[in-house]
N, CA, C and O of each residue as an XYZ file, in Angstrom:
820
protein
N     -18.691     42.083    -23.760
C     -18.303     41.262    -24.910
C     -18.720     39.804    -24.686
O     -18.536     39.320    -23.570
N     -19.460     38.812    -26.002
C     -18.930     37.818    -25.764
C     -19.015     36.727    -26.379
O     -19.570     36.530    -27.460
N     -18.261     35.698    -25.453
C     -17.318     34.903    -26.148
C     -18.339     33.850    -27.033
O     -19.414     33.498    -26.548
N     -17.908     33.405    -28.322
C     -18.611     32.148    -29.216
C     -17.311     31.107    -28.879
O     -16.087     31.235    -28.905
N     -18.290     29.958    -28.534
C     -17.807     28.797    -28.194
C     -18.742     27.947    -29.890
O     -19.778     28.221    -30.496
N     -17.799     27.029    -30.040
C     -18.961     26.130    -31.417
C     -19.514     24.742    -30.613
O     -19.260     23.927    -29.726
N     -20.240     25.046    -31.398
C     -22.051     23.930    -30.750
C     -21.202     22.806    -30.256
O     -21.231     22.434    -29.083
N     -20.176     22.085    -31.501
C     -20.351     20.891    -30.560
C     -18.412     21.066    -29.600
O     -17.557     20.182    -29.566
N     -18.376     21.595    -29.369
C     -17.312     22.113    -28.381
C     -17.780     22.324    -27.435
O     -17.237     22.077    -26.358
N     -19.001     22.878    -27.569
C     -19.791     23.443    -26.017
C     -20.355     22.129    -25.386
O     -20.223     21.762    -24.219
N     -21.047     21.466    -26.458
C     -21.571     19.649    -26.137
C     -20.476     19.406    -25.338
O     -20.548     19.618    -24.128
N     -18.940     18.769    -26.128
C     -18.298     18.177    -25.239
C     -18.014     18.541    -24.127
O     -17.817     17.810    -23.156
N     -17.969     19.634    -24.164
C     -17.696     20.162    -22.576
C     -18.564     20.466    -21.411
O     -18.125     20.378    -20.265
N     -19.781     20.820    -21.671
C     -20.731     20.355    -21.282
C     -22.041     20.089    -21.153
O     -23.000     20.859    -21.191
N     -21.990     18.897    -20.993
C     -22.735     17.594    -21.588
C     -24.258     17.260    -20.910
O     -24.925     16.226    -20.952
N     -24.531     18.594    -20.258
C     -25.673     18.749    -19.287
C     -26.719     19.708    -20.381
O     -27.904     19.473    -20.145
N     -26.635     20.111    -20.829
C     -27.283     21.121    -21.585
C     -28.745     20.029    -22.274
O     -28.512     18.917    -22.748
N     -29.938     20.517    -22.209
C     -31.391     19.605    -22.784
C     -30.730     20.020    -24.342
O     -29.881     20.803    -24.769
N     -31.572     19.096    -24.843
C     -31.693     18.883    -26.641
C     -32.667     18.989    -26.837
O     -33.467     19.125    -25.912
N     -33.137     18.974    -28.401
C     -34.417     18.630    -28.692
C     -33.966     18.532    -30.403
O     -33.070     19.074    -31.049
N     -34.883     17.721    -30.703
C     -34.685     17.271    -32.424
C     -35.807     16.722    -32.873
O     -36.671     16.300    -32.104
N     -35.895     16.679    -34.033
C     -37.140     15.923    -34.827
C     -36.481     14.595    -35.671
O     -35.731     14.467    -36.638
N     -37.273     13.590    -34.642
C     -36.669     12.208    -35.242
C     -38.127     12.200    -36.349
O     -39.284     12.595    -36.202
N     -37.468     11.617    -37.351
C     -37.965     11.209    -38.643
C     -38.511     10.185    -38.738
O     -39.653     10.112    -39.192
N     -37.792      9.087    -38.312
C     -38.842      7.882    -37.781
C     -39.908      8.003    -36.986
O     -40.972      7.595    -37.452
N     -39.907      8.500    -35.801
C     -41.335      8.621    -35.519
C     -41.960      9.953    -35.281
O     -42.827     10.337    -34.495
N     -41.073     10.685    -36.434
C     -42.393     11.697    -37.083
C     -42.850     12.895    -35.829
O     -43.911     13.518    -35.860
N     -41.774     13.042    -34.734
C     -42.234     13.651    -33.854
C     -40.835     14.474    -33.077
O     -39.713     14.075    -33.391
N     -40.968     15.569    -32.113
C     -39.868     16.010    -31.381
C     -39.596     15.073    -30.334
O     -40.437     14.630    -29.552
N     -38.031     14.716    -30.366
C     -37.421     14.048    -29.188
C     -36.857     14.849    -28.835
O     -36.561     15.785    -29.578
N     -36.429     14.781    -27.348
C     -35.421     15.150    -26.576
C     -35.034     14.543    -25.404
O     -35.628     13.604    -24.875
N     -33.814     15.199    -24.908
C     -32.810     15.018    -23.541
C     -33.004     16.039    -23.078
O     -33.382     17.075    -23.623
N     -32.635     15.726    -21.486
C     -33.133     16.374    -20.973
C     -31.808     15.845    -19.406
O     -31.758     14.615    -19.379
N     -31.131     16.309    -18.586
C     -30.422     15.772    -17.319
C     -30.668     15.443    -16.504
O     -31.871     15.703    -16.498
N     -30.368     14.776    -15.224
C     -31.110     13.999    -14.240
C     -30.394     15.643    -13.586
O     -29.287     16.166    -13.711
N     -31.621     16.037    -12.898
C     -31.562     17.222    -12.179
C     -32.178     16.565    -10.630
O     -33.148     15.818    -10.496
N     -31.091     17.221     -9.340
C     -32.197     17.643     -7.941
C     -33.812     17.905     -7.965
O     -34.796     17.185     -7.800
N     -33.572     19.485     -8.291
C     -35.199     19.945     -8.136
C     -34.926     20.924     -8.829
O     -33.898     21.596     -8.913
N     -36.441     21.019     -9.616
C     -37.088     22.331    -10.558
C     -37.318     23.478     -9.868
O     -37.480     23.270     -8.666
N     -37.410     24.933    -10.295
C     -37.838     26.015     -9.699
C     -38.918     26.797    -11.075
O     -39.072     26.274    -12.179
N     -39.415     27.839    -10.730
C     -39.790     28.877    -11.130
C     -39.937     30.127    -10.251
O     -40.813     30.376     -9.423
N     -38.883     30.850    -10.623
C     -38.911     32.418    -10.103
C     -39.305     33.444    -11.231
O     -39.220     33.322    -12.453
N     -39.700     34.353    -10.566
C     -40.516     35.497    -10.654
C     -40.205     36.671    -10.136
O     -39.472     36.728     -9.149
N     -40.749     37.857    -10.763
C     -40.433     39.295     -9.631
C     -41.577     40.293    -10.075
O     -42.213     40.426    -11.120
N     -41.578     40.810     -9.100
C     -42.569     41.865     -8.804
C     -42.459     42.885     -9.821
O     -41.570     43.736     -9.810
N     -43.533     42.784    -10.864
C     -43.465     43.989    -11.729
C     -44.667     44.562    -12.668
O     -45.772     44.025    -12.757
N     -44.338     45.528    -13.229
C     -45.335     45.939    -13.175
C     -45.505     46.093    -15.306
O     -46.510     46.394    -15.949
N     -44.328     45.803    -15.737
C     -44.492     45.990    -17.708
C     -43.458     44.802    -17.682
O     -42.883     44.492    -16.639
N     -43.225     44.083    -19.004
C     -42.207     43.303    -19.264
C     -40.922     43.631    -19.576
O     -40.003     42.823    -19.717
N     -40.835     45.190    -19.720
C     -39.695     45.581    -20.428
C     -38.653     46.039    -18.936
O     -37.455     45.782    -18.820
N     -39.797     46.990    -17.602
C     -39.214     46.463    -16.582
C     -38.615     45.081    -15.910
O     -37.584     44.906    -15.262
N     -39.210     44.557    -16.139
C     -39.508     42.887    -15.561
C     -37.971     42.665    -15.779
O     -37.159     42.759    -14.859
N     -37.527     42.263    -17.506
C     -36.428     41.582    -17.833
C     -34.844     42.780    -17.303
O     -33.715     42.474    -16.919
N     -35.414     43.954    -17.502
C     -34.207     44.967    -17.064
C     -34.105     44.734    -15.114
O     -33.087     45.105    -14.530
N     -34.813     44.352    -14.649
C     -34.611     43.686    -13.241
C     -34.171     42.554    -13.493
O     -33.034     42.395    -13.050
N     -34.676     41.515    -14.130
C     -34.029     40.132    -14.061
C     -32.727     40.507    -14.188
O     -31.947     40.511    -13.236
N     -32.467     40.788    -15.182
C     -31.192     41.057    -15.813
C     -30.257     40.626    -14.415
O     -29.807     39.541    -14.047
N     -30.177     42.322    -13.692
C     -29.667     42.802    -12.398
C     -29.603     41.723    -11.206
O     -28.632     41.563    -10.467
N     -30.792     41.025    -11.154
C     -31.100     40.151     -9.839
C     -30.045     38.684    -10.353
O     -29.068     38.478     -9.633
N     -30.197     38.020    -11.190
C     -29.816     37.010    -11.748
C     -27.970     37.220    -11.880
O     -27.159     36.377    -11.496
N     -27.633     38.529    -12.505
C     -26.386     38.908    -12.220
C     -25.599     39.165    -11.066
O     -24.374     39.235    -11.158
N     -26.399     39.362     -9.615
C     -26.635     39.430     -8.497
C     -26.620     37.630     -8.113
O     -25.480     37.170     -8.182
N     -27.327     36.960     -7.865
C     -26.717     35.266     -7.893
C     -26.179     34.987     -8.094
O     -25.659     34.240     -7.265
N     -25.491     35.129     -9.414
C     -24.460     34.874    -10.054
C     -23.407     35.061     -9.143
O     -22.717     34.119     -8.754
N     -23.265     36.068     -8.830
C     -22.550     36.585     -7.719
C     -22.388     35.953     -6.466
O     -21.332     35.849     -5.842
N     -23.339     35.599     -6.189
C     -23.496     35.329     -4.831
C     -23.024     33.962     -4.657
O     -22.548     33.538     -3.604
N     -23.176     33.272     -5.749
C     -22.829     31.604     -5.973
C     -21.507     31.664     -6.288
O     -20.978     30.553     -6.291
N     -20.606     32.806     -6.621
C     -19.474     32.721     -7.096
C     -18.823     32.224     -8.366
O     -17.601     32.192     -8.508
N     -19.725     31.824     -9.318
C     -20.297     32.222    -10.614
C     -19.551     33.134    -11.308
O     -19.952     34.291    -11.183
N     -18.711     32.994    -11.914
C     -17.942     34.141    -13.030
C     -18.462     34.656    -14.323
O     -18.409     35.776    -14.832
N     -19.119     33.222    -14.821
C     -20.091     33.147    -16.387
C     -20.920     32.629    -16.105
O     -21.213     32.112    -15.027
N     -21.820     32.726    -17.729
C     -23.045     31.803    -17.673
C     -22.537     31.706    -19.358
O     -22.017     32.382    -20.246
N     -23.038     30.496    -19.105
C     -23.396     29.519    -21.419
C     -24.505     29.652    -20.998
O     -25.291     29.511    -20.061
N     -24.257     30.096    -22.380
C     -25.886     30.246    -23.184
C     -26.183     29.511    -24.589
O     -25.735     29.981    -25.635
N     -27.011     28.256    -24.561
C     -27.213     27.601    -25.743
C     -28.517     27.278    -26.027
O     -29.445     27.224    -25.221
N     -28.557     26.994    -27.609
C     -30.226     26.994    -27.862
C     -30.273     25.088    -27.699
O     -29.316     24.315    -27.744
N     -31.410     24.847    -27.549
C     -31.758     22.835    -27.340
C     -32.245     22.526    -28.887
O     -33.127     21.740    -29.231
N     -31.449     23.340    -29.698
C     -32.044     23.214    -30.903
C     -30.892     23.568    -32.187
O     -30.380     24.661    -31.946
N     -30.416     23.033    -33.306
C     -29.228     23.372    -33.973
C     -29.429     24.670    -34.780
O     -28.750     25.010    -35.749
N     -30.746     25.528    -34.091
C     -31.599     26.550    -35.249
C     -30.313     27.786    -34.880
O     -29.799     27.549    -33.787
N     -29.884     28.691    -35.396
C     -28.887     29.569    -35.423
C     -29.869     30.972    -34.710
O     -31.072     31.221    -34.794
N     -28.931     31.568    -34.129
C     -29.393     32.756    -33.185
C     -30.268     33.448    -33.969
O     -31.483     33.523    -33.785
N     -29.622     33.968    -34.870
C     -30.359     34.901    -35.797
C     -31.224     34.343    -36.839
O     -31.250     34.882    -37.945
N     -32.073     33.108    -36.532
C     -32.744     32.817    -37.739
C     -33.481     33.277    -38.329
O     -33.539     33.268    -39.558
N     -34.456     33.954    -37.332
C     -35.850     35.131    -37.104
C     -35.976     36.321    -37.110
O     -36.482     37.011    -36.225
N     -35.509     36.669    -38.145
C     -36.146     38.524    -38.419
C     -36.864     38.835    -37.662
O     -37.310     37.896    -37.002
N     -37.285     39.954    -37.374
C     -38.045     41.222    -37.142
C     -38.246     42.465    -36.905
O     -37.346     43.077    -36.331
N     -39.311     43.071    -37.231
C     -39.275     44.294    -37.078
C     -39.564     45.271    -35.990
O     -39.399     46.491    -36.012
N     -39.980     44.590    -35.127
C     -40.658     44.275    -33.656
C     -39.344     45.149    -32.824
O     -38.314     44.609    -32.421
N     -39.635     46.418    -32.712
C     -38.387     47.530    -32.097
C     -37.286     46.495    -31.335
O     -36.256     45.977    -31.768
N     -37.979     46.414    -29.948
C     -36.956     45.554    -29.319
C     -36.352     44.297    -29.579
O     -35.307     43.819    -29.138
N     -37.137     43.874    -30.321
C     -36.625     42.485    -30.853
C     -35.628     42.800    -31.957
O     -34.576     42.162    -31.927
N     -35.819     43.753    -32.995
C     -35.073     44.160    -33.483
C     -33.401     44.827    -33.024
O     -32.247     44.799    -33.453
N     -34.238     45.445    -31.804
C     -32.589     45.938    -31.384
C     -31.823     44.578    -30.681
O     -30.609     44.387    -30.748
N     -32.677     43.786    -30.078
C     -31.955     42.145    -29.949
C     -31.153     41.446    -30.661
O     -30.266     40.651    -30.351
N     -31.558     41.824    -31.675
C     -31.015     41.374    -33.032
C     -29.610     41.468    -33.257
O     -28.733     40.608    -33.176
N     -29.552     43.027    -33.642
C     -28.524     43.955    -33.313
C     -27.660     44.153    -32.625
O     -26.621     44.684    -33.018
N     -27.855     43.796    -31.476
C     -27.127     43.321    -30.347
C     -26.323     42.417    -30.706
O     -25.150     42.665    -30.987
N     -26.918     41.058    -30.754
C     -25.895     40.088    -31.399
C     -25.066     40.021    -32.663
O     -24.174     39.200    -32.875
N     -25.479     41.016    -33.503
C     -24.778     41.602    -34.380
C     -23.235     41.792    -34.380
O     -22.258     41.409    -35.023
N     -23.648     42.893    -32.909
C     -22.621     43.791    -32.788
C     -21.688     43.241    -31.709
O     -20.948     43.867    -30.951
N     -21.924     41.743    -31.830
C     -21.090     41.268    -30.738
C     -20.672     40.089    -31.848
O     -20.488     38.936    -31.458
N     -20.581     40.328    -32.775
C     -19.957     39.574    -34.341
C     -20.770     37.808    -34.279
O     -20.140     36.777    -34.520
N     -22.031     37.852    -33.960
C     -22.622     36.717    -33.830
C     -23.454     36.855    -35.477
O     -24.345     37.582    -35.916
N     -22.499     35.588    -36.123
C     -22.877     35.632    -37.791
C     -24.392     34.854    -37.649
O     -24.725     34.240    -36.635
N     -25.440     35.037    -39.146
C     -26.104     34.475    -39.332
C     -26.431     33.170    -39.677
O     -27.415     33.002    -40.397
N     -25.625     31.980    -39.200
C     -25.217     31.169    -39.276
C     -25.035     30.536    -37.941
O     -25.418     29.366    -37.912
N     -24.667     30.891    -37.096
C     -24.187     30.051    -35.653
C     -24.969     30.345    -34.817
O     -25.444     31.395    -34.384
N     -25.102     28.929    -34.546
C     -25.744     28.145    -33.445
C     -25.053     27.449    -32.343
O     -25.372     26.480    -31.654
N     -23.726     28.432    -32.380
C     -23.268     27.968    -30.973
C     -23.421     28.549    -29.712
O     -24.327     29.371    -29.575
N     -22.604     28.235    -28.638
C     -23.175     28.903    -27.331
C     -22.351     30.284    -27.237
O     -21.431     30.522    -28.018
N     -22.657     30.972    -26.456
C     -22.213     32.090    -25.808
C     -22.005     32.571    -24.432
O     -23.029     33.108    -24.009
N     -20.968     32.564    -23.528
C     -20.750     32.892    -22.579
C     -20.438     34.145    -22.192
O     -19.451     34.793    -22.541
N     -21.152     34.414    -21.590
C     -21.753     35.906    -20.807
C     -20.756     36.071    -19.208
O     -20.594     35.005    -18.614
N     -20.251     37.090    -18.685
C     -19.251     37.379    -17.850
C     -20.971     38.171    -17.518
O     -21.890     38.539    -18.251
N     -20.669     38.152    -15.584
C     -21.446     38.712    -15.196
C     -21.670     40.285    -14.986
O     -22.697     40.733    -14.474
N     -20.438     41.203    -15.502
C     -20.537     42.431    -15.741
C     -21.613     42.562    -17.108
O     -22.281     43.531    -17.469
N     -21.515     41.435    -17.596
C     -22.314     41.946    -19.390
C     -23.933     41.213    -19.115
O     -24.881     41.389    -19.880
N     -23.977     40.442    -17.960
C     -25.037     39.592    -18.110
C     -26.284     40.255    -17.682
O     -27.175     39.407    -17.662
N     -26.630     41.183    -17.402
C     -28.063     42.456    -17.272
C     -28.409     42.691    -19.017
O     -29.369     42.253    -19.651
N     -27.710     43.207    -19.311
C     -27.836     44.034    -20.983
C     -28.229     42.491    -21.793
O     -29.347     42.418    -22.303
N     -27.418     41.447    -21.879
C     -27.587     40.124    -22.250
C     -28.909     39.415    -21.899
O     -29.508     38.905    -22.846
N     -29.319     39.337    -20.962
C     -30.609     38.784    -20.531
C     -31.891     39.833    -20.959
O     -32.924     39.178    -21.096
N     -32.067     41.146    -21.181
C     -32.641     41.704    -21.487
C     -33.102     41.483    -22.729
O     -34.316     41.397    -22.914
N     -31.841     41.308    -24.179
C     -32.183     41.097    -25.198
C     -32.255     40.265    -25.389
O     -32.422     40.168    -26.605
N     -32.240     38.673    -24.589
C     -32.604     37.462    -24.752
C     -33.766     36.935    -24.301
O     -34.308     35.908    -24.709
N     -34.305     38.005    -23.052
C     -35.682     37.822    -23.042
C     -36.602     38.178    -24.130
O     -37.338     37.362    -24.685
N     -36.538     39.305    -24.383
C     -37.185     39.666    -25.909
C     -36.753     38.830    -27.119
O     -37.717     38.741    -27.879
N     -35.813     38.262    -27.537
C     -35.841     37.413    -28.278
C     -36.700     35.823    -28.234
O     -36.867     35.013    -29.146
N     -37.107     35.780    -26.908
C     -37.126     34.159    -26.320
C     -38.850     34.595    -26.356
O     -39.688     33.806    -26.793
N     -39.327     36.428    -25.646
C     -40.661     36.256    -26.036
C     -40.959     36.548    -27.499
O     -41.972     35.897    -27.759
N     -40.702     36.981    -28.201
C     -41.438     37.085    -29.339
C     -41.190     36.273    -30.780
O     -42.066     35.989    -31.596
N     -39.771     35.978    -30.873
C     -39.047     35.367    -31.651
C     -39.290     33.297    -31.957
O     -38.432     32.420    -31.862
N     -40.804     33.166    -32.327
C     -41.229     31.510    -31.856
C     -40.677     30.417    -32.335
O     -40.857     29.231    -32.061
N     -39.746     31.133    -33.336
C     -39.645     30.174    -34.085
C     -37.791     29.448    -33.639
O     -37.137     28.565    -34.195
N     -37.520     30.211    -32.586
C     -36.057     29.932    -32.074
C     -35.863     29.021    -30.717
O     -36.616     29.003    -29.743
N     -34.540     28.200    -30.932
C     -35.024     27.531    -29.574
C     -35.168     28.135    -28.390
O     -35.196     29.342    -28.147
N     -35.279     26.983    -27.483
C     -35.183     27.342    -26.116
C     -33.702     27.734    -25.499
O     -32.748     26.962    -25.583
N     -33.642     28.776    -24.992
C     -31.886     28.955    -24.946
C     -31.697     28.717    -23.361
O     -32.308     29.253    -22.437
N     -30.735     27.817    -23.325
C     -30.455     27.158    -21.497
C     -29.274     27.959    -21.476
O     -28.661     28.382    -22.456
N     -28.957     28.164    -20.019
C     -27.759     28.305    -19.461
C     -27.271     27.396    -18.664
O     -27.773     26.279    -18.534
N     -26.108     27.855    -17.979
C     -25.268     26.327    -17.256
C     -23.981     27.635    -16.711
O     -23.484     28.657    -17.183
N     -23.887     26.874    -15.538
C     -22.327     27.419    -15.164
C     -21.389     27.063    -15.308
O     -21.734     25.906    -15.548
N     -19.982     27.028    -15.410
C     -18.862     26.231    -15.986
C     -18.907     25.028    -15.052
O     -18.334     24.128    -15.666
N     -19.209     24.688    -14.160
C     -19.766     23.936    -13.143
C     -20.933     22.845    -13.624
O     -20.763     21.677    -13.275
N     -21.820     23.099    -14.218
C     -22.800     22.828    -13.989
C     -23.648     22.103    -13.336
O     -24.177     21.004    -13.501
N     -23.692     23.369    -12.153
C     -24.566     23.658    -10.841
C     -26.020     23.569    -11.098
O     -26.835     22.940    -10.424
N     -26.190     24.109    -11.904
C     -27.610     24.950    -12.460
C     -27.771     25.134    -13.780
O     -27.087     25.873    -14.488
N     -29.086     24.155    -14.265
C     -29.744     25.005    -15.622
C     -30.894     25.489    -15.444
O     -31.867     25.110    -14.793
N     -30.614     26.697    -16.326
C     -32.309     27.615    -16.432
C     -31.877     28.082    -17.652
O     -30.850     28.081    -18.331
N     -33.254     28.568    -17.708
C     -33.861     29.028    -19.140
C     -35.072     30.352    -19.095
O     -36.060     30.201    -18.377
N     -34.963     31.176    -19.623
C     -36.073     32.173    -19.945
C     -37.181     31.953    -20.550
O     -37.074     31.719    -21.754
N     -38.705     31.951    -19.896
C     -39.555     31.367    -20.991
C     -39.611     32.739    -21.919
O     -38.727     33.586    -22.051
N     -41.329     32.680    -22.704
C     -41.638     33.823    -22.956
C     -42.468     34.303    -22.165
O     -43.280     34.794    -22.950
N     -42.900     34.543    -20.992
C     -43.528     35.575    -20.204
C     -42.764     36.085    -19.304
O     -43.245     36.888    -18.504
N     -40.767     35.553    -19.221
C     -40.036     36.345    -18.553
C     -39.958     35.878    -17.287
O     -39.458     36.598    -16.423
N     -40.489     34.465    -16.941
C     -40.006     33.644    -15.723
C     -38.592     33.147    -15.917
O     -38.364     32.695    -17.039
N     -37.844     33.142    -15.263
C     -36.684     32.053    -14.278
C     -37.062     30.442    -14.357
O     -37.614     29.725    -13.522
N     -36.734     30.253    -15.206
C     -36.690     28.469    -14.727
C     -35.456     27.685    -14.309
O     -34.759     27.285    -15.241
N     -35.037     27.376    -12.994
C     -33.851     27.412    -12.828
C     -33.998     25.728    -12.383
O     -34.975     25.431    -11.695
N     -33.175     24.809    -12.720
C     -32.760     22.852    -12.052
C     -31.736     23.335    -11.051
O     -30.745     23.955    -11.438
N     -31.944     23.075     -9.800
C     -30.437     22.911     -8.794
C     -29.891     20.932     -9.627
O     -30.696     20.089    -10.023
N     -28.555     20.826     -9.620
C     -28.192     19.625    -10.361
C     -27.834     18.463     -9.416
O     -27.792     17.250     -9.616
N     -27.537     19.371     -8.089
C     -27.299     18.567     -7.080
C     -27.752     19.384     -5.654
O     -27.903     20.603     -5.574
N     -27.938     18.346     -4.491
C     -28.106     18.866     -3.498
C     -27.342     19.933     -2.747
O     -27.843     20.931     -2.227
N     -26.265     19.647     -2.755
C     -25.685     21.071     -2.313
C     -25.911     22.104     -2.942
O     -26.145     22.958     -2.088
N     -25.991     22.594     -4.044
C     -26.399     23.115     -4.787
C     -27.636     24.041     -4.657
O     -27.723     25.259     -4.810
N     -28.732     22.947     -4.272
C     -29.542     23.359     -4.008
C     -30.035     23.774     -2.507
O     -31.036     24.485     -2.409
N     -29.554     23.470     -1.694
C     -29.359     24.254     -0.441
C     -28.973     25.867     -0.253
O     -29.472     26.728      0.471
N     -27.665     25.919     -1.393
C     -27.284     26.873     -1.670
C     -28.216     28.312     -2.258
O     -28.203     29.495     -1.917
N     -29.034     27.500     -3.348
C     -29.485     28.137     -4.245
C     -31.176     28.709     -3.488
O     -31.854     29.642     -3.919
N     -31.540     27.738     -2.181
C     -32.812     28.399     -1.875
C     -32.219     29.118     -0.612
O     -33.139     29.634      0.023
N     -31.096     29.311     -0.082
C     -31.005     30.212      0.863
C     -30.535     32.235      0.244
O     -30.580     33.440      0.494
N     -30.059     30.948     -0.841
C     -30.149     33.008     -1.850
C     -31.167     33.350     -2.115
O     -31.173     34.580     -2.057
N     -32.252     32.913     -2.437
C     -33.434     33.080     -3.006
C     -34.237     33.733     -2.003
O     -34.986     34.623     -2.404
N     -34.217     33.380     -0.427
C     -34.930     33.702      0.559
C     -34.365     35.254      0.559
O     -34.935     36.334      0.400
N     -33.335     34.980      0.744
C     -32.656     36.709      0.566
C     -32.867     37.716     -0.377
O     -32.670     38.904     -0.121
N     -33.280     37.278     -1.510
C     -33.879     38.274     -2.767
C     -34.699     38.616     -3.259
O     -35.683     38.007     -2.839
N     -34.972     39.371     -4.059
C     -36.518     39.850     -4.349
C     -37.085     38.558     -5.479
O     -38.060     38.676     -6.222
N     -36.514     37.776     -5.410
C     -37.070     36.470     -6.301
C     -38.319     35.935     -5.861
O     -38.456     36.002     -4.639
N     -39.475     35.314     -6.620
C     -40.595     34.375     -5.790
C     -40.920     33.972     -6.043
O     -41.893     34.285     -6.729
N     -40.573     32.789     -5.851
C     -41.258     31.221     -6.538
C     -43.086     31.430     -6.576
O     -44.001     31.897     -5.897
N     -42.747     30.497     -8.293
C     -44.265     30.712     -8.680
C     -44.656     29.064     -7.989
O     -44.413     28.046     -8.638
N     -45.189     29.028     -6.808
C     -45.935     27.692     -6.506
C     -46.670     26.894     -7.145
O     -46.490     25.707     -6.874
N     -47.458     27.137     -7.922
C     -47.959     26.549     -9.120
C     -47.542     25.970    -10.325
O     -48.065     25.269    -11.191
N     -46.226     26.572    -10.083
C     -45.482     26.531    -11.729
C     -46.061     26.324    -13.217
O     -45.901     25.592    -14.194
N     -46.973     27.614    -12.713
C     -47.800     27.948    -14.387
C     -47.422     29.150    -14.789
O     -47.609     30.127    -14.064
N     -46.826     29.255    -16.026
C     -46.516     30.673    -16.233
C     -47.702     30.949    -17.118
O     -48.368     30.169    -17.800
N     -47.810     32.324    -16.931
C     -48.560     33.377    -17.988
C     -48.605     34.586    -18.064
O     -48.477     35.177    -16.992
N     -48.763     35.278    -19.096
C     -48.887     36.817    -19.333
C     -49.497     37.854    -18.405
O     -50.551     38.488    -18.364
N     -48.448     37.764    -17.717
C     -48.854     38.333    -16.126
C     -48.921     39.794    -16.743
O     -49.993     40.296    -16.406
N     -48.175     40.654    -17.516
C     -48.507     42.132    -18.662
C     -49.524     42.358    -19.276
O     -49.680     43.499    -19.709
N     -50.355     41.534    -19.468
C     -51.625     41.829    -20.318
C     -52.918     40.812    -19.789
O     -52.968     39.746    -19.176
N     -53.912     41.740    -20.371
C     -55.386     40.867    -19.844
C     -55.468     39.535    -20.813
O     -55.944     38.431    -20.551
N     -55.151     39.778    -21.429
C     -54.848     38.532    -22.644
C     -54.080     37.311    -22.757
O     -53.311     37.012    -21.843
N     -54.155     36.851    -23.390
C     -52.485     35.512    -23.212
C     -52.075     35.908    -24.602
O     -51.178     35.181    -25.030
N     -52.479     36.874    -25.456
C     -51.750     37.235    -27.000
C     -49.882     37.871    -26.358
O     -49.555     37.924    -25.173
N     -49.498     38.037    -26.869
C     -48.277     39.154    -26.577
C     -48.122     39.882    -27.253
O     -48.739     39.420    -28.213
N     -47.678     40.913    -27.611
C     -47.319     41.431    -28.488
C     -45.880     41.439    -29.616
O     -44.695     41.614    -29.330
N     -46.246     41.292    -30.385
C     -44.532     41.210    -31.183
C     -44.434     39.758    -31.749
O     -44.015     39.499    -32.877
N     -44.922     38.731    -30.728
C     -44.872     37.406    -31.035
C     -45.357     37.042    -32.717
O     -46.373     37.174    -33.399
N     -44.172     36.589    -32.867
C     -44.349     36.007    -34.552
C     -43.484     34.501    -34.370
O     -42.725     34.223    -33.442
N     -43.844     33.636    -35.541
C     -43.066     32.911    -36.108
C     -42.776     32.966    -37.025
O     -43.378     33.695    -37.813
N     -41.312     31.957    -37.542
C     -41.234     31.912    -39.079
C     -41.418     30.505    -39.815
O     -40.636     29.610    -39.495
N     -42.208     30.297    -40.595
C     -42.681     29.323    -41.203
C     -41.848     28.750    -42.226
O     -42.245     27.782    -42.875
């Protein structure tokens, strides 16, 4: 199950989460963004995307764990509502659905906190939403703490900020221990296909 917190309830409380908006005056996207430690990009060994995110899921719920971590928020850097973006796109569709059936109206754009028994099934349909769905924000997480933000791109990397040094001590001695692996480069791409197209990927105009 889970829980809807409203957008700016989740703001006040916490106040670490990136933004992004279109200022009108100068005609362009602004954003915030937190004074973070250090950036990551993790990765895992796989071999389709639909494996890929059904491991993330598991591994990430697994940290969670390990950090002692009860939840994760989940919010978009953008006031665009979960469900803005149709499709017909199977899995994206059953993504959809998902949030449906967890009474997430067509309308809210607030956060959602995920208990780490639910957070495998949750990350699965938020990866598929995050790859194909372009026209939705970027959805961050945070711990009630906030220890750590990351975010799912669309090719199904880990982008994780340690927020502070301890933190981050913490966070690369779990990492050594798991099937996680930093992308050294920190370039993501369509590691599933010979292409950089994806499949499913739409926007809405």
């Amino acid at each position: 199950m889970l829980i809807k917190i409203n957008r700016q309830d989740c703001l006040d409380k916490y106040s670490k989460f990136p933004l992004s908006w279109y200022d009108e005056l100068k005609e362009e996207i602004d954003h915030t963004y937190p004074q973070v430690h250090y950036s990551y990009i993790l990765t895992l060994p796989s071999k389709s995307f639909s494996h890929h995110i059904k491991l993330l899921g598991g591994k990430l719920a697994k940290l969670l764990d390990a950090f002692g971590f009860e939840t994760l928020i989940f919010l978009g850097d953008t006031d665009t509502a979960w469900l803005f973006q149709d499709s017909n796109y199977k899995p994206v569709k059953k993504a959809l659905n998902f949030l449906k059936d967890n009474k997430v109206g067509k309308r809210f754009n607030g956060a959602l906190q995920v208990d780490k028994k639910n957070l495998p099934t949750f990350i699965t349909h938020l990866s598929w939403l995050s790859r194909c769905n372009a026209a939705l924000p970027y959805f961050y997480f945070t711990d009630t703490g906030q220890n750590i933000i990351g975010t799912i791109c669309q090719y199904g990397n880990l982008h994780i900020d340690t927020v502070n040094k301890e933190t981050d001590v913490i966070f690369k001695d779990l990492i050594a221990k798991s099937q996680f692996d930093f992308l050294i480069d920190k370039i993501c791409y369509n590691q599933f296909s010979k292409t950089s197209a994806i499949k499913g990927r739409q926007i809405k105009l």
